[in-house]
N, C-alpha and C positions, 0 to 999 in steps of 0.2 A: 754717538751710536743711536741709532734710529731705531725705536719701540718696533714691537712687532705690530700694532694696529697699523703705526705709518708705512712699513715695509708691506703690509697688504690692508687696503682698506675693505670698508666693510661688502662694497658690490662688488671689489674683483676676487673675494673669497670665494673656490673653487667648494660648490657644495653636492652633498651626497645626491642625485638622481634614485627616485622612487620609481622603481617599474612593478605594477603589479599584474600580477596573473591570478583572476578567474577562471579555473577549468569547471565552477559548476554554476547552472543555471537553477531554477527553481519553476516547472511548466504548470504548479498547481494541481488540481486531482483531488479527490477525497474517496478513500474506501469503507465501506461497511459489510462484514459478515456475520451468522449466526447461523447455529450447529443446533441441532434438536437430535433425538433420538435415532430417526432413520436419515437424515438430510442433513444438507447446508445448503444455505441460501449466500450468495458474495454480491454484491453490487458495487457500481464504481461511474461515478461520472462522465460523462465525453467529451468535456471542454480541455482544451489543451492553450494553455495560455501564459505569458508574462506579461509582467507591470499591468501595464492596462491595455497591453494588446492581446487580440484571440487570433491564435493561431487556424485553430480547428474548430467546429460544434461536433466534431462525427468520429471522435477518436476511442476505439473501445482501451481500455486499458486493464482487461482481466484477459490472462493466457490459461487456454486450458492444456497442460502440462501430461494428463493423460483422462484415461475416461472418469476417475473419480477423483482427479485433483485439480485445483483452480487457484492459479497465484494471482494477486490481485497487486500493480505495483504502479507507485506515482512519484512525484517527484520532478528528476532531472533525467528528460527525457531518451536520450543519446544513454544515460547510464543504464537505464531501462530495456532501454533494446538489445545491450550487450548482455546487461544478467541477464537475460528471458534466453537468448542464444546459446550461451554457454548453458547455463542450465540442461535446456530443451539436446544439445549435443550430449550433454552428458547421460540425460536419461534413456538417450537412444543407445548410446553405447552399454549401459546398464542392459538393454532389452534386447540385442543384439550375443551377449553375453550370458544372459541367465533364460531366457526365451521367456522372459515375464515381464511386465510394466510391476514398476518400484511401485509402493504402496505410499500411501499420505504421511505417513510418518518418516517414514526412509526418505523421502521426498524434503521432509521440511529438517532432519539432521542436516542432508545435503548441503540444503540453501545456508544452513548455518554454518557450516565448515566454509562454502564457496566467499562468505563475507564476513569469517573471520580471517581470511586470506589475502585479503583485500582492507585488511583494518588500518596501513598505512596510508592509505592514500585510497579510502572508502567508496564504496558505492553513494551518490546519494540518492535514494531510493527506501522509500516507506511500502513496506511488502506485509502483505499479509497470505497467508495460506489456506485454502478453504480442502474440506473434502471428505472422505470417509475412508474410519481407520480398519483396521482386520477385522472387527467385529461387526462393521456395517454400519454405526455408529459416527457420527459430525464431531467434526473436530476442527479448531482455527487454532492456527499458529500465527503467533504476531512474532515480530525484529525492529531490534532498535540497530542502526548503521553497522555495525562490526558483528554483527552475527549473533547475539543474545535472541536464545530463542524461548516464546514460552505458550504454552497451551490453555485455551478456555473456550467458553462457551460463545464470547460473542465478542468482538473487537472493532475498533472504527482508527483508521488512521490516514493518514496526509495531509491537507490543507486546513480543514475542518476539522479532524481528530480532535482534537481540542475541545470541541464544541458537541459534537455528538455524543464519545464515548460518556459525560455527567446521563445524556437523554437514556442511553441503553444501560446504564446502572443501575438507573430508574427502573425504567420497564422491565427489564431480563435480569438485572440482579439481584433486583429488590433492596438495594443498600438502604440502611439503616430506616427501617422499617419496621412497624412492630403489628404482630395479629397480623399477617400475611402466611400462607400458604406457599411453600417452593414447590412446583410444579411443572411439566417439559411441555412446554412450548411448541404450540402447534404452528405448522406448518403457514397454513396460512396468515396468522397473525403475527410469524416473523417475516413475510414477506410485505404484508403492510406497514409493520411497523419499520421496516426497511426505507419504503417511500415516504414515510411521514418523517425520519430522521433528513431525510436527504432535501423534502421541501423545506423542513426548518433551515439546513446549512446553506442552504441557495440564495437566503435571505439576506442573512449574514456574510457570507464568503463570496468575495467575487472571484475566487478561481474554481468554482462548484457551479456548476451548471447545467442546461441545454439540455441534458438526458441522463436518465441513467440507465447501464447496460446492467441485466439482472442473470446469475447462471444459476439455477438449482439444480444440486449435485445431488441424486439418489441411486440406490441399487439401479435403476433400470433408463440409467443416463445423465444425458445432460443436458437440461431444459434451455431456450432462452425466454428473456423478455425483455421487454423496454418501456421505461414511462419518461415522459416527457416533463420538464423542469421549466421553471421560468428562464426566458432567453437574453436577459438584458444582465 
């Protein structure tokens, strides 16, 4: 009676086939916003890129959602453009139906129902939400992938999050500090300390780059701006 090794050796063993499936890519990005009293400032890089290839230098990656809200989202890029659409559909039908645009808070519930919805098989996208709530008052909502939503004053996330949000602890949180004063944050010194975060992560992060697109959101619109990054 013949062993089973002799009955099939070891190369005509019939073996398991590995197929894998990737459905997400990672295009890089990094965001930064900050809420003060009467504003928010959101920024977001314009490099659109993998591995070590760039796609784009010129890609803005902040939607503005309505006149005082600002999603700011990076990531995997195809999944970006689907949430920003459905989103943007949904808000229209909100505004079609109540004859008002959804307000920054209702806005960022939304976003969190719409990707806890989606928690089997997730968006991958790092979103942040900028903008001003009922009181006229800044407000950023951050999300981690399935819809955990949560409110402060100032948040950094995508490629760089990592990296930035230790800097804006510092500067805007005051973390562990002592004989510091807590005081709100003027407008213009979150908007430089915005470009001074963003040159640090350009340093470091090669999917941070080329430019950053700047919105500031207050009672009487929505600003733009642009500053220029190192390009390599």
């Amino acid at each position: 009676m013949l062993s089973v090794s002799e009955n099939f050796p070891e190369y005509a063993v019939p073996g398991a086939k590995q197929v894998r499936f990737e459905p997400y890519a990672d295009n890089g990005g990094s965001i930064v916003a900050i809420a003060g009293d009467d504003y928010a400032v959101i920024g977001a890089d314009t490099r659109l890129s993998t591995g070590f290839s760039i796609y784009t230098r010129e890609q803005k990656k902040l939607f503005k959602l309505s006149e005082g809200t600002v999603l700011g989202a990076t990531g995997c890029w195809c999944d970006t453009l689907t949430l920003t659409r459905l989103l943007q559909a949904r808000m229209q039908m909100y505004e079609h139906e109540h004859n008002k645009s959804m307000s920054t808070p209702a806005v960022a519930q939304m976003l969190s129902t719409m990707l806890y919805y989606k928690r089997f098989f997730p968006y991958y996208v790092s979103n942040i939400l900028a903008g001003l709530d009922a009181e006229g008052k800044g407000c950023v909502y951050s999300y981690d992938p399935i819809g955990h939503c949560e409110r402060s004053n100032y948040r950094a996330g995508g490629s760089a999050g990592a990296q930035l949000q230790p800097l804006l602890d510092n500067q805007i949180g005051l973390k562990n500090m002592q004989n510091v004063t807590v005081a709100p944050i003027p407008r213009e010194k979150a908007l430089a300390l915005l470009k001074d975060v963003f040159i640090s992560a350009a340093e470091r992060d090669i999917y941070t780059g080329d430019s950053i697109y700047i919105l500031i959101i207050t009672a009487n619109g929505i600003q733009e701006e642009k500053f220029e990054l190192r390009k390599d």
